[in-house]
Legacy VTK file of the C-alpha trace (Angstrom):
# vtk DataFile Version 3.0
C-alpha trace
ASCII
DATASET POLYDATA
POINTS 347 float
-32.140 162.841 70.333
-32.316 164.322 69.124
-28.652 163.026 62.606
-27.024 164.402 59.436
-24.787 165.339 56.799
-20.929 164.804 55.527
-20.015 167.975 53.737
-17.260 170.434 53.757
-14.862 173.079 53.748
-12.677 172.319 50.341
-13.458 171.803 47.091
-15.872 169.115 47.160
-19.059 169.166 49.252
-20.360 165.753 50.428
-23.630 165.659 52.492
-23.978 163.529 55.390
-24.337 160.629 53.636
-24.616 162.484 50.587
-27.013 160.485 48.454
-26.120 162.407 45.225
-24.956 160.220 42.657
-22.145 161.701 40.313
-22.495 161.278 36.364
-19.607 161.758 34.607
-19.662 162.221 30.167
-16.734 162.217 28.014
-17.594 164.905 25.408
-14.966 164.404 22.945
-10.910 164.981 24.895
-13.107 166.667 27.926
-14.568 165.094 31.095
-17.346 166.711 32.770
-18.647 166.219 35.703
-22.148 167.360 37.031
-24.468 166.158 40.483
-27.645 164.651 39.820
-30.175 165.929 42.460
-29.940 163.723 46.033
-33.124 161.295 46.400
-35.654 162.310 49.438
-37.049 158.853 49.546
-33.330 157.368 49.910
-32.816 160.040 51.926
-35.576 159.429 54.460
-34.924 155.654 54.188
-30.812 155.780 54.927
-31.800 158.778 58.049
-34.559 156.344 59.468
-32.770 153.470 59.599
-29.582 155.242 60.947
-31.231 157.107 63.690
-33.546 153.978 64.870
-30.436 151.447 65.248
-29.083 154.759 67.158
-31.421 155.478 69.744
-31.761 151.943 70.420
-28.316 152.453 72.238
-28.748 155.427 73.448
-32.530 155.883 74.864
-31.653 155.281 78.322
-29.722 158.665 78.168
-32.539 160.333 76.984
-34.940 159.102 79.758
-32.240 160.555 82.464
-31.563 163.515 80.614
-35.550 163.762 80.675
-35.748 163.681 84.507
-32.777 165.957 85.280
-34.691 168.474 83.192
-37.988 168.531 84.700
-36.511 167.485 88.353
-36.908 171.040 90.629
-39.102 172.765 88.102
-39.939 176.037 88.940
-38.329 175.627 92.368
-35.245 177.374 93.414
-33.017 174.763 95.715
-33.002 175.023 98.950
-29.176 175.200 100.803
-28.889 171.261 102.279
-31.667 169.503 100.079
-31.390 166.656 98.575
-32.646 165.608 95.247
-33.867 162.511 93.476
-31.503 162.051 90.889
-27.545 164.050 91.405
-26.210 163.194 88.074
-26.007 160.654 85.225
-24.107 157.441 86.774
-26.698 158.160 90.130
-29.580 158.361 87.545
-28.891 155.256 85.757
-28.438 153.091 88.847
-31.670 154.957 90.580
-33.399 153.784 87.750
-32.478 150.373 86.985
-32.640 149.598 91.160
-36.318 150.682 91.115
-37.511 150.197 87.676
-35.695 147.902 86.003
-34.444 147.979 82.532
-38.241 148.867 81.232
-37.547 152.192 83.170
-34.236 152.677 81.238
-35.957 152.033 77.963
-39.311 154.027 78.303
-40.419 155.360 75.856
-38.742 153.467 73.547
-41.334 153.032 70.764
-42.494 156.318 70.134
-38.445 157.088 70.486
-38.505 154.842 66.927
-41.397 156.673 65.154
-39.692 160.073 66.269
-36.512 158.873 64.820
-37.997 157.878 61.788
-40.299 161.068 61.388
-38.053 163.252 62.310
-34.527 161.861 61.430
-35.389 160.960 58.422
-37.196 163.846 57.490
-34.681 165.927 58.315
-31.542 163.924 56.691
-33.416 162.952 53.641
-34.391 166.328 53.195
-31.143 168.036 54.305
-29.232 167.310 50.443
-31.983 168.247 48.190
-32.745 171.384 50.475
-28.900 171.938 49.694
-29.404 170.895 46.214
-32.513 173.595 45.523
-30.666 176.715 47.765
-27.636 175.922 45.160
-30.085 176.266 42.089
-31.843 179.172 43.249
-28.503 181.063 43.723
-26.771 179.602 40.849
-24.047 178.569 42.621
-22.021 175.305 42.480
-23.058 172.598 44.208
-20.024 171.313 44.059
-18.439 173.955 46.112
-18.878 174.557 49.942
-20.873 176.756 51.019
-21.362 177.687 54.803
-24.630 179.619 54.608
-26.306 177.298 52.153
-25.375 174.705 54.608
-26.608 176.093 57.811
-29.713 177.173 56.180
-30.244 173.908 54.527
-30.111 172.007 57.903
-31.975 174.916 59.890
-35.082 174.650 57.268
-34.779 170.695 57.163
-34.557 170.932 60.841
-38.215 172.786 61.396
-39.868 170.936 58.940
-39.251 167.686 60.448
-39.798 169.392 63.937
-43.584 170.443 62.391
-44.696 166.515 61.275
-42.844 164.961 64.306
-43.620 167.415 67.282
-47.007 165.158 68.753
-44.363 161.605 69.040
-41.784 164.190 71.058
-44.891 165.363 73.019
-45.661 161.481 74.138
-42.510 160.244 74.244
-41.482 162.648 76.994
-44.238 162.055 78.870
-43.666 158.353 78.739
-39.672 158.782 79.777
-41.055 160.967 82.588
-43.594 158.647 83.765
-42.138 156.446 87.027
-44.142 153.338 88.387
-41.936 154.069 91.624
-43.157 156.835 93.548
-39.883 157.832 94.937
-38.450 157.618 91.445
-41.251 160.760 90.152
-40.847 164.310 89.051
-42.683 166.669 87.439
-46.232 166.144 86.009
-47.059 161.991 85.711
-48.827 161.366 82.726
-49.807 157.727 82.747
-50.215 156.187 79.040
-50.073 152.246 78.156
-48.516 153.058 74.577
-48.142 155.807 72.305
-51.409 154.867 70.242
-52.921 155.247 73.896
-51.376 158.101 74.610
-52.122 160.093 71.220
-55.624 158.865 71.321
-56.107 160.181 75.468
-54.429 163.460 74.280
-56.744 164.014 71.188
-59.596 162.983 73.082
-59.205 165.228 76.245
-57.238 168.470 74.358
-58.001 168.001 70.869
-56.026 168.176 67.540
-53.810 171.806 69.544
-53.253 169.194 72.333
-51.736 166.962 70.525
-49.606 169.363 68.359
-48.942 171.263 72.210
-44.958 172.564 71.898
-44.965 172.385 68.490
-43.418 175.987 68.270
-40.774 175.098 70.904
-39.853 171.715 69.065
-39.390 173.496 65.875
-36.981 176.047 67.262
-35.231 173.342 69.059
-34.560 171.366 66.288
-34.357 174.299 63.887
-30.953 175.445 66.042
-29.834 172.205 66.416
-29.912 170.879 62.677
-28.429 174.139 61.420
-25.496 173.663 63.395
-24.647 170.156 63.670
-25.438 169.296 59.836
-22.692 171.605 58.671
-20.541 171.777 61.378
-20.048 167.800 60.924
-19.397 168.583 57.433
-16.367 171.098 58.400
-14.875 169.121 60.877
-14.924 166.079 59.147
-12.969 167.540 55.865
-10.802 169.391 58.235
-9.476 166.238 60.078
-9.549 164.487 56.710
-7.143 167.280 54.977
-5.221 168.888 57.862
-5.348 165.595 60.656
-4.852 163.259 57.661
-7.910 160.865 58.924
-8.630 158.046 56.366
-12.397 158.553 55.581
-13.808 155.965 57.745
-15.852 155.080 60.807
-13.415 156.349 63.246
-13.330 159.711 61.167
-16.800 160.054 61.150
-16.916 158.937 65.159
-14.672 161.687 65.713
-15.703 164.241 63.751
-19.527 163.330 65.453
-17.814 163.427 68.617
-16.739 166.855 68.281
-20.060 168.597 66.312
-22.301 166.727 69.438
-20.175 168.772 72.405
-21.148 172.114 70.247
-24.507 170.876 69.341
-25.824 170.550 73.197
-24.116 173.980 73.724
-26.709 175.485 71.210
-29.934 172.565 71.986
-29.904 172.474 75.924
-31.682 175.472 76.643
-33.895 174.862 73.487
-34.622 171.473 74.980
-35.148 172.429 78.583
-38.132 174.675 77.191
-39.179 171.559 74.795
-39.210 169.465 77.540
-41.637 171.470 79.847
-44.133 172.547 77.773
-44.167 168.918 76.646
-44.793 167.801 80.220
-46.689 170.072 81.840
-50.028 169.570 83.337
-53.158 170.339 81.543
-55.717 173.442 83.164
-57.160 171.812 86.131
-60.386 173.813 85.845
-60.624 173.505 81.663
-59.205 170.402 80.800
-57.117 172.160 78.193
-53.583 174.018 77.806
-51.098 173.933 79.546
-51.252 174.599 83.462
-47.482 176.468 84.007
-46.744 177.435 80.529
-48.575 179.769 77.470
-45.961 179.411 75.363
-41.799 179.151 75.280
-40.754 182.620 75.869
-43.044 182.349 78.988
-41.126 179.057 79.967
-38.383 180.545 79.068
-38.939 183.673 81.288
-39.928 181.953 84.530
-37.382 178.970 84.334
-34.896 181.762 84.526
-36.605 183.482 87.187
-37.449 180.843 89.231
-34.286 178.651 89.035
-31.637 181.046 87.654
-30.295 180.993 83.875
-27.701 177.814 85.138
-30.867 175.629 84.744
-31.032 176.297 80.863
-28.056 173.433 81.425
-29.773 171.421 83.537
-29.116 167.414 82.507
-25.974 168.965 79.837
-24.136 166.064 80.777
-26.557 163.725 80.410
-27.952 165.298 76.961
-23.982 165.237 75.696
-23.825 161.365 77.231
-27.277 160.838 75.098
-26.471 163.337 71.674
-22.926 162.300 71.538
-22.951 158.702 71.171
-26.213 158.632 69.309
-24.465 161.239 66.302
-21.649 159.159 66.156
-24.352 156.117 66.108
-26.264 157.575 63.763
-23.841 159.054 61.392
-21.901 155.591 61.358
-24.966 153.707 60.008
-25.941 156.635 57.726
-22.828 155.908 56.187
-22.980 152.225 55.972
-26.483 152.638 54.304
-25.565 154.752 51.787
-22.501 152.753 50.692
-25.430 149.908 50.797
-27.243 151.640 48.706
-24.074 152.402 45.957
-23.969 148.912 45.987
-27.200 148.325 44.990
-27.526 150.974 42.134
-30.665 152.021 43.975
-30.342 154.972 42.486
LINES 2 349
2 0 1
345 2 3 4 5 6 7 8 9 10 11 12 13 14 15 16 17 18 19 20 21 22 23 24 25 26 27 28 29 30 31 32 33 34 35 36 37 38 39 40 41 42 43 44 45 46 47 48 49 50 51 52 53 54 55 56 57 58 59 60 61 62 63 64 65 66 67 68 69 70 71 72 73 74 75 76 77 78 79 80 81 82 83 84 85 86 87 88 89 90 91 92 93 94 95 96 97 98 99 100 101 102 103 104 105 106 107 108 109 110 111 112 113 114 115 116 117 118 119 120 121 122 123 124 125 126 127 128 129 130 131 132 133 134 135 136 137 138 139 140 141 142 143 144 145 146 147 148 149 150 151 152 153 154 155 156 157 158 159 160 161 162 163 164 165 166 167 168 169 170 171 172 173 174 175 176 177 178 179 180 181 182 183 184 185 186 187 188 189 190 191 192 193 194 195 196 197 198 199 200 201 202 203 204 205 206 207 208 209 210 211 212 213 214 215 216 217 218 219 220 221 222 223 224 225 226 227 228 229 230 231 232 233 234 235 236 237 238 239 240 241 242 243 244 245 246 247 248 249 250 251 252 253 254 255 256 257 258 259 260 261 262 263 264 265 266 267 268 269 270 271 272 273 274 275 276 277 278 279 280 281 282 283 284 285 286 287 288 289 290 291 292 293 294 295 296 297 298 299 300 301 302 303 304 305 306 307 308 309 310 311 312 313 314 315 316 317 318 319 320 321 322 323 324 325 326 327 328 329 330 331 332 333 334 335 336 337 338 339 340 341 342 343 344 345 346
């Protein structure tokens, strides 16, 4: 919801659940050790899993972080008016009082194929990403390495953006959708499912329709990945080595915790944008594009001018409520896979 790695600041880099076996050989008196280059496919499999038992949890955030966003778009507030939805515990009870726990879960299965798509592109990916910077540079592995890190999870973070952009489209224009009318804001997009919805978008826009915010969804996750990959990586080493943390789940809550709180500092404004190009309304007299938006800078521009730079943070709380569980989520079951998967000698 927006994922990651466990690497670090110290002598020994481990990525997020680092699928890179180690092989140790005894030449002779000496031991050497060297890093056998992390599996995608493992990869892919561990982030999938990890971020679908996540957003399970945590979709509900996303569908009120959703609404905060596009709630008042383009509209500066008037003194005295009142608004649909205040702030997150108002949101949640709005929506379960007039739509029921379907309303808190829209969106839910295209949530799970952008997980999957995205997530685990993006985690399975972010190692071997590492793995090739390293090679290029001939640098060790082994060793830490700030820059290789960020751009490891910035590159990761765009390509899974690219392949998973058209299930973000959809699924914010299902968590959007209200069957209550006093429940509605922004543009309603009515879909049965996400096969419906990809096939009414490719039918009425075309293959550009479908991939609509793609270039908004890239940067968004693009900033996002490159900071919260290696930023969990630093702060989990540092509370392991100077906080004296055992390496466990409530390590890795913590240290997910933290990264999350920094991670919606750099994403909201990113996912404001993503959000309304997403969402908005089609040409009325073509059929095609987007009605308020030609691309982000121009959503950008007039969200700023229109509602003043505070509502780059609009729905910050909710987005921290919905990022910050779901990385601790998702980075707990990463890590319960992988050790799975050491257990199996899948690799």
């Amino acid at each position: 919801m927006s994922s990651s790695s466990l690497q670090s600041s110290g002598t020994t880099a481990l990525a997020v659940p680092s699928l890179a076996p180690t092989l140790t050989t005894t030449p002779a008196a000496a031991t050497t050790t060297t890093t056998r280059k992390p599996s995608a496919v493992l990869g892919f499999m561990a982030g999938g899993i990890a971020a679908c038992g996540a957003v399970t949890i945590t979709n509900p955030a996303e569908v009120i972080k959703t609404r905060l966003q596009l709630q008042g778009e383009l509209m500066r507030q008037a003194p005295g008016s009142t608004r649909i939805y205040t702030n997150f515990p108002q949101a949640f009870a709005h929506i379960a009082k007039h739509e029921g726990i379907r309303g808190l879960q829209r969106g839910l299965g295209s949530a799970y194929m952008y997980q999957i798509m995205m997530n685990g592109t993006r985690l399975g990916l972010y190692d071997p990403i590492k793995h090739t910077i390293h090679s290029m540079l001939k640098t060790d592995p082994q060793q830490n390495n700030n820059v290789v890190n960020i751009a490891a999870g910035g590159i990761g973070g765009v390509l899974s953006a690219a392949l998973a952009s058209p299930l973000f489209l959809v699924k914010t224009r299902l968590q959007s959708y209200s069957s209550h009318p006093g429940s509605r804001v922004g543009h309603q997009h009515k879909y049965k499912h996400t096969v419906d919805a990809l096939r009414s978008i490719y039918k009425a826009e075309g293959l550009r329709g479908v991939y609509r915010g793609v270039d908004a969804s890239m940067m968004r996750t693009g900033a996002g990945s490159s900071v919260q990959l290696p930023l969990y990586d630093v702060v989990k080493q540092k509370l392991i080595k100077v906080g004296g943390l055992e390496n466990g789940a409530f390590c890795h809550g913590l240290s997910s915790l933290i990264s999350g709180f920094f991670l919606c500092i750099v994403m909201n404004p990113f996912d404001i944008i993503s959000t309304r190009m997403f969402n908005q309304a089609p040409d009325p007299l073509t059929g095609r594009g987007g009605m308020l938006y030609k691309s982000p800078v121009d959503c950008l521009v007039k969200t700023i001018k229109a509602e003043g730079v505070q509502a780059l943070y609009k729905g910050f709380t909710a987005h921290y409520l919905r990022i910050g569980p779901h990385t601790i989520f998702t980075f707990v079951f990463m890590e319960q896979v992988k050790n799975l998967f050491e257990k199996l000698d899948l690799y």
